[in-house]
C-alpha positions as CSV (number, residue, x, y, z in Angstrom):
1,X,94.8,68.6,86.3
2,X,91.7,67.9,88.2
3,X,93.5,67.3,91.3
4,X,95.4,70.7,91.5
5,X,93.7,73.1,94.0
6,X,91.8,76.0,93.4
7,X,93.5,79.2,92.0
8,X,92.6,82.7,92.8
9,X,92.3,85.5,90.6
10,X,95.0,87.7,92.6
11,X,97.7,84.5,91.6
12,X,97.2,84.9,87.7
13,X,96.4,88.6,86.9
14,X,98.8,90.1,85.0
15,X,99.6,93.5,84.0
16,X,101.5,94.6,80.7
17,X,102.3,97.7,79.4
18,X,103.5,98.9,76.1
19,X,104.1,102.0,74.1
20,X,102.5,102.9,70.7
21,X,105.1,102.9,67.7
22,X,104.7,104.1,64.0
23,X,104.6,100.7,63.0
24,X,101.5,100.3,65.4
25,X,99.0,102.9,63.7
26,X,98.1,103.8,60.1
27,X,99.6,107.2,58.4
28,X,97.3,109.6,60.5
29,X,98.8,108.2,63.7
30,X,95.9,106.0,64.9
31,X,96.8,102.8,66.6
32,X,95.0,99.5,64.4
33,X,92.4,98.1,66.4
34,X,94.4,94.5,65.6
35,X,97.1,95.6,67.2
36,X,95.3,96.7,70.7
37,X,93.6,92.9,69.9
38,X,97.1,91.1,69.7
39,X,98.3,92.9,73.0
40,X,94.7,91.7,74.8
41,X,94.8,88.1,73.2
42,X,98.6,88.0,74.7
43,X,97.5,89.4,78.0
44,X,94.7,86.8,78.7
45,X,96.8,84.3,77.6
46,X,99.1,85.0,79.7
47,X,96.0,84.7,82.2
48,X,95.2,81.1,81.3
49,X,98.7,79.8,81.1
50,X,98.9,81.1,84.6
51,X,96.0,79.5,85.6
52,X,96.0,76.6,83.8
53,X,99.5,75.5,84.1
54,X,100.4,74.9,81.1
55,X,99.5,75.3,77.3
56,X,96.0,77.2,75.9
57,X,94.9,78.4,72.7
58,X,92.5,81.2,72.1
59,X,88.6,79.7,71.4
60,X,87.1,83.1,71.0
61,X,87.3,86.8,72.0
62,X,83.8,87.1,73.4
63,X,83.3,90.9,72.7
64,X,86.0,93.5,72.5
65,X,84.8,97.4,73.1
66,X,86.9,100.2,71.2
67,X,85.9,103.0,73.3
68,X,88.6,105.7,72.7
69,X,91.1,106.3,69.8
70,X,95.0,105.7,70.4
71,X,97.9,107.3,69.3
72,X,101.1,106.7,68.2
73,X,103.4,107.8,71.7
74,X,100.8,106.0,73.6
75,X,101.5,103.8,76.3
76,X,98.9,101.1,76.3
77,X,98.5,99.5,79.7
78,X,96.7,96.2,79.7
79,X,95.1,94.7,82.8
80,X,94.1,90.7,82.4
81,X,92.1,88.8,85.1
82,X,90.5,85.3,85.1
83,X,86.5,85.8,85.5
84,X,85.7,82.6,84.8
85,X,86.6,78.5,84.6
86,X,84.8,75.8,83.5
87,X,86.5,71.7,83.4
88,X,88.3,72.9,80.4
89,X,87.7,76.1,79.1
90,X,88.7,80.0,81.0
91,X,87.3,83.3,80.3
92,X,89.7,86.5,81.1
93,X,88.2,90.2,80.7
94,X,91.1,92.7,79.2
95,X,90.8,96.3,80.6
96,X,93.0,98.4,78.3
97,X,94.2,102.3,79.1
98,X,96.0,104.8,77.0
99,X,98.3,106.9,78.8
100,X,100.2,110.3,77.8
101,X,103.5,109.6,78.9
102,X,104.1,113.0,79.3
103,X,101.4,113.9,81.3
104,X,100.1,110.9,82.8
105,X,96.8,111.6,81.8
106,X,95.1,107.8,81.3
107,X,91.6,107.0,79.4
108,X,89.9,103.6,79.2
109,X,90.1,102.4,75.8
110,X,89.4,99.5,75.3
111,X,87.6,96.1,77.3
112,X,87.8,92.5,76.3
113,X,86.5,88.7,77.3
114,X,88.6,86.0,76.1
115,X,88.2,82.7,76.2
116,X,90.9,79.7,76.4
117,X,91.1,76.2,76.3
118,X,93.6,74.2,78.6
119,X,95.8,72.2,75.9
120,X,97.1,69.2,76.9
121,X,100.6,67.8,75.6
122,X,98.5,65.3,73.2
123,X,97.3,68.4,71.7
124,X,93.6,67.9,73.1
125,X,91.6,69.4,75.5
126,X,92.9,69.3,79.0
127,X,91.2,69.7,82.8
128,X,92.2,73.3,84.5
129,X,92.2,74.0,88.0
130,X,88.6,75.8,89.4
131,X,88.8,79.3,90.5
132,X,88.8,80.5,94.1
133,X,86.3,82.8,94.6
134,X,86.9,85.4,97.7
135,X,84.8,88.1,97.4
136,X,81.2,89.5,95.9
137,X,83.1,91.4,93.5
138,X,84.3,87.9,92.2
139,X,81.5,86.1,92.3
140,X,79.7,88.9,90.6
141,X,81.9,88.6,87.7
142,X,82.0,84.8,87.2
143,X,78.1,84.9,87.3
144,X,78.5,87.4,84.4
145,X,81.0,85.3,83.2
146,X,78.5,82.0,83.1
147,X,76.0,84.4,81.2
148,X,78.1,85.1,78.3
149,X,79.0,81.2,78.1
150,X,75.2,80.4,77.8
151,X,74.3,83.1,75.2
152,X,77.7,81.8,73.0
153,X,76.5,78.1,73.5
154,X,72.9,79.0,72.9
155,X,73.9,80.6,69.7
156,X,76.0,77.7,68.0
């Protein structure tokens, strides 16, 4: 895919939302933490399908924050960007809110980096499109980005 052009971030982000059942939370009513970890791994790979244009698997969730409890009635809305793209791999950061549905209250909950591979139909590693950066904000955040990716490589 080396020949595709340039993405921006505004083409792939996607926002999901999703409310907390019983079956979501242990018998006190608190949401797992593995369940708030499915709904961000599905979110950024939603992300890097977008982006990449076709299949991706999951290499690693960089670091994933659990900053406020959630409840069962809950609605959990995730918020998935692309920060990041190397010749193969994509990094996406996961900002995840609880609302009261009843008030509308919100609180930040939880933040996440993923990273993807592009998979190719052979099953191996595939070229994805680079990432059009607009704005300082973006830039900002791909240079973060790159940091992460050195410290991970640096300690393999």
């Amino acid at each position: 895919m080396t020949d595709v052009a340039a993405r921006h971030i505004s083409e792939t982000r996607v926002q999901l939302a999703q409310l907390m059942q019983p079956t979501d939370a242990n018998v006190t009513g608190n949401v797992h933490g593995g369940t708030l970890m499915k709904l961000a791994d599905t979110a950024g790979a939603i992300v890097a399908i977008r982006h990449a244009g076709g299949r991706v698997v999951t290499v690693v969730v960089d670091s994933m924050t659990f900053l406020e409890p959630v409840y069962v009635g809950d609605l959990l809305l995730l918020d998935a960007h692309m920060t990041w793209v190397g010749r193969t791999s994509m990094e996406t950061e996961v900002i995840i809110d609880a609302e009261d549905p009843r008030t509308g209250q919100r609180r930040r909950v939880s933040t996440a980096f993923l990273v993807f591979a592009g998979i190719g139909e052979d099953g191996h590693p595939m070229s994805v499109p680079p990432l059009e950066l607009v704005n300082d904000e973006e830039r900002r955040e791909f240079a973060e980005a790159a940091e992460r990716r050195a410290r991970r490589l640096a300690g393999r």
